[in-house]
C-alpha positions as CSV (number, residue, x, y, z in Angstrom):
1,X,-9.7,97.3,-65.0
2,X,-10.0,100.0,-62.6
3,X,-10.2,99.6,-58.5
4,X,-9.8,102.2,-56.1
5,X,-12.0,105.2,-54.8
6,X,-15.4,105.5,-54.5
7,X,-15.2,108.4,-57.1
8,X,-13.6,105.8,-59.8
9,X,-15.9,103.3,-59.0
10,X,-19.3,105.4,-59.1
11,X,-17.2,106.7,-62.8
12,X,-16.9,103.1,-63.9
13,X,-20.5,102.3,-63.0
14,X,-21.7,105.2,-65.3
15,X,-19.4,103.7,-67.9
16,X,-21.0,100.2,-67.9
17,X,-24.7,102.3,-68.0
18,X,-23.7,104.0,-71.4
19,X,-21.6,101.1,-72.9
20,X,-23.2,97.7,-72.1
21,X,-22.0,94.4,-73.1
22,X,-23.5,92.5,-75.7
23,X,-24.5,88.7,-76.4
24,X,-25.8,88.1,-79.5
25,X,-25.9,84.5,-79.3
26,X,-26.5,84.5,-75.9
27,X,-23.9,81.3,-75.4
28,X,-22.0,83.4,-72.7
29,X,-22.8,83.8,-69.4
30,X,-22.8,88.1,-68.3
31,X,-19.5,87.6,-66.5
32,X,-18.1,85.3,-69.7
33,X,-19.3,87.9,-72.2
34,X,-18.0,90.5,-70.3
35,X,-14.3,89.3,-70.0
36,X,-14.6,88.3,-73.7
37,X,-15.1,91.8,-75.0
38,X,-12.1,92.9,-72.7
39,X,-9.8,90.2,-74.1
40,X,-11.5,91.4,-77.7
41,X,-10.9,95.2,-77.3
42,X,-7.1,93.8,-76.3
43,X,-6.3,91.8,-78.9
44,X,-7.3,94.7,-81.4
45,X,-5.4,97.2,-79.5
46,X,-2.3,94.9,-80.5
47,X,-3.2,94.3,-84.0
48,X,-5.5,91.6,-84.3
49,X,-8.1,90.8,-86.4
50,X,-10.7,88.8,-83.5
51,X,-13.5,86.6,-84.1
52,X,-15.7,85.0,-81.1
53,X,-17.2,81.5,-81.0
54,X,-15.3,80.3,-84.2
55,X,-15.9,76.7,-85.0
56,X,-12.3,74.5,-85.5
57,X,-12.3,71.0,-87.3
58,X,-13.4,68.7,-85.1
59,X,-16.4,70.7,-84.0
60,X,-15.1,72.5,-81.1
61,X,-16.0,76.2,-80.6
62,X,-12.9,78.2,-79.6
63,X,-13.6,81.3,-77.3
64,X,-11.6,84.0,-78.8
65,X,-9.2,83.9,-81.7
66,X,-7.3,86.5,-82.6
67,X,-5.5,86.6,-85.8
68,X,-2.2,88.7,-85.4
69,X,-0.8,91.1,-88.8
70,X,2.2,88.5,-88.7
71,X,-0.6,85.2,-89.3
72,X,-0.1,84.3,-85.8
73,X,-2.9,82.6,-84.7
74,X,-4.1,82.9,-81.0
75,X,-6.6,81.2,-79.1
76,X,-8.0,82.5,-75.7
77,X,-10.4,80.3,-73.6
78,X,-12.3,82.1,-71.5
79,X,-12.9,81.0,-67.9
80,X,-15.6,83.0,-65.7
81,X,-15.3,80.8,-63.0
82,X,-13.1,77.8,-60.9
83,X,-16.2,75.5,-62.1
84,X,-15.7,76.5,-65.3
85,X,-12.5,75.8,-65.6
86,X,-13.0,72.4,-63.4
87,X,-15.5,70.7,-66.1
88,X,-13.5,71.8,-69.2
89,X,-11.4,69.4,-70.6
90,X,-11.6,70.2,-74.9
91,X,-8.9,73.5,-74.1
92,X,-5.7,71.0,-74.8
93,X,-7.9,70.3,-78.6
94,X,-7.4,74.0,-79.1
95,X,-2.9,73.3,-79.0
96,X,-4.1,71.7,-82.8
97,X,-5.1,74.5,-83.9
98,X,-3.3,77.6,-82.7
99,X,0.5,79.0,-82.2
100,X,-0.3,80.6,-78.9
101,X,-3.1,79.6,-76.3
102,X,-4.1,81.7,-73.3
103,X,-6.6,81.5,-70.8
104,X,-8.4,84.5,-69.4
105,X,-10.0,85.4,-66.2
106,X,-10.8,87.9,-63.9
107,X,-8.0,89.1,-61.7
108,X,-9.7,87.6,-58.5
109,X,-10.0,84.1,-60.4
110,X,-7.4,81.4,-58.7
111,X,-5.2,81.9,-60.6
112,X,-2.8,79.2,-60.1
113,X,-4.9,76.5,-61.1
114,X,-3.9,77.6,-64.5
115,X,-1.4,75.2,-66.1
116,X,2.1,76.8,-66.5
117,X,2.3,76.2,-70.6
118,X,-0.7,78.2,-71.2
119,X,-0.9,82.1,-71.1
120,X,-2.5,84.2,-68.6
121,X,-4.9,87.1,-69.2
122,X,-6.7,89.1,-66.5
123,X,-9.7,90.9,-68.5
124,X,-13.1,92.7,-67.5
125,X,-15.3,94.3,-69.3
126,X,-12.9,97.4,-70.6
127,X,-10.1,95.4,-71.5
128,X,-7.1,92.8,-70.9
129,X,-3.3,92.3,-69.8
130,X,-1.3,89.5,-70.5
131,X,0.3,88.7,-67.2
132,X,2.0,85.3,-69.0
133,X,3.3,84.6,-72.5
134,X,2.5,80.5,-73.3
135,X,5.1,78.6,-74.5
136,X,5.0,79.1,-78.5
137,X,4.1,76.5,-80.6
138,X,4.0,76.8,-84.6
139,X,1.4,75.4,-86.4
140,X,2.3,73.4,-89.6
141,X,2.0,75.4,-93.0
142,X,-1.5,73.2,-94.0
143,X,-3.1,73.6,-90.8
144,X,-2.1,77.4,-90.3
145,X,-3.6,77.4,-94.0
146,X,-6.9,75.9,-92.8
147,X,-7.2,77.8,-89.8
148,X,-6.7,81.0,-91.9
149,X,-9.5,80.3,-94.5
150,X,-11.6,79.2,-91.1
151,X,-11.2,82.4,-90.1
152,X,-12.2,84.2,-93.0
153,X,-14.6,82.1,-94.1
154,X,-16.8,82.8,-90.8
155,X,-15.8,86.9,-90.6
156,X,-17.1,86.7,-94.1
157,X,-20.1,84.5,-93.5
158,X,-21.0,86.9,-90.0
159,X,-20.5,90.5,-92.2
160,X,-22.9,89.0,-94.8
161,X,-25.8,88.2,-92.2
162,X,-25.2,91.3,-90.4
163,X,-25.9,92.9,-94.6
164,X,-28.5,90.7,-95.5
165,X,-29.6,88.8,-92.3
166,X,-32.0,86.2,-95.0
167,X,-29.3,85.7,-97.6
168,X,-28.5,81.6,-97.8
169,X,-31.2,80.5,-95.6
């Protein structure tokens, strides 16, 4: 996340030139993809094992969830803007189905609209900081289970297509 002179900015603008950021699915807006592959290179730089767009019982599509060397399970919702965040009521689903739950947005997002038992992350493009811890919550040993084998199950299922992009259609 780098402000400042006009020499790091025009250094930053040849950085985005050589390392674009990728949809593949093309659910995210620019700005949402874009804060999700800083929150991504983040959670990795701690430890994690991440997966975007993972499906959770019940059919809702978390943003981010990182899966720490511990089996701590994160979620992180990403929020590119105030309407965003406005017409989305499924985040307090994800509390089901995670130990820790953080939203991330761009350091000039408002910040405070954010509720208080959630995390914070400011992200862009290059990467993350947690500026607030959530409260902790623990999932149950069956549901931590499920999320786990969720979790595989779709890193697996994603590494295969990426191999053999027509195998099990």
């Amino acid at each position: 996340m780098l402000k400042g002179s006009l020499a790091q900015q025009k250094e930053v603008s040849a950085q985005e030139d050589d390392d674009p950021v990728l949809c593949p699915d093309g659910r995210q807006s620019p700005a949402a993809a874009s804060l999700q592959r800083g929150v991504c290179r983040t959670l990795r730089a701690l430890g994690h094992s991440v997966i975007t767009e993972l499906t959770l019982a019940g059919g809702r599509r978390a943003d981010v969830v990182g899966l720490s060397p511990s089996g701590d399970i994160w979620i992180v919702e990403i929020k590119s803007c105030l309407a965003d965040f406005q017409a989305d009521a499924k985040w307090a689903d994800y509390y089901h189905h995670c130990d820790r739950l953080y939203f991330a947005v761009a350091p000039d997002f408002p910040h405070e609209v954010i509720p208080e038992e959630t995390g914070l992350i400011f992200a862009d493009r290059f990467g993350a900081e947690v500026m607030r811890e959530p409260g902790e919550l623990r999932l149950t040993a069956a549901r931590r289970k499920a999320m786990t084998l969720c979790f595989a199950r779709a890193a697996a299922l994603r590494l295969q297509k990426e191999i053999d992009p027509f195998c099990g259609e």
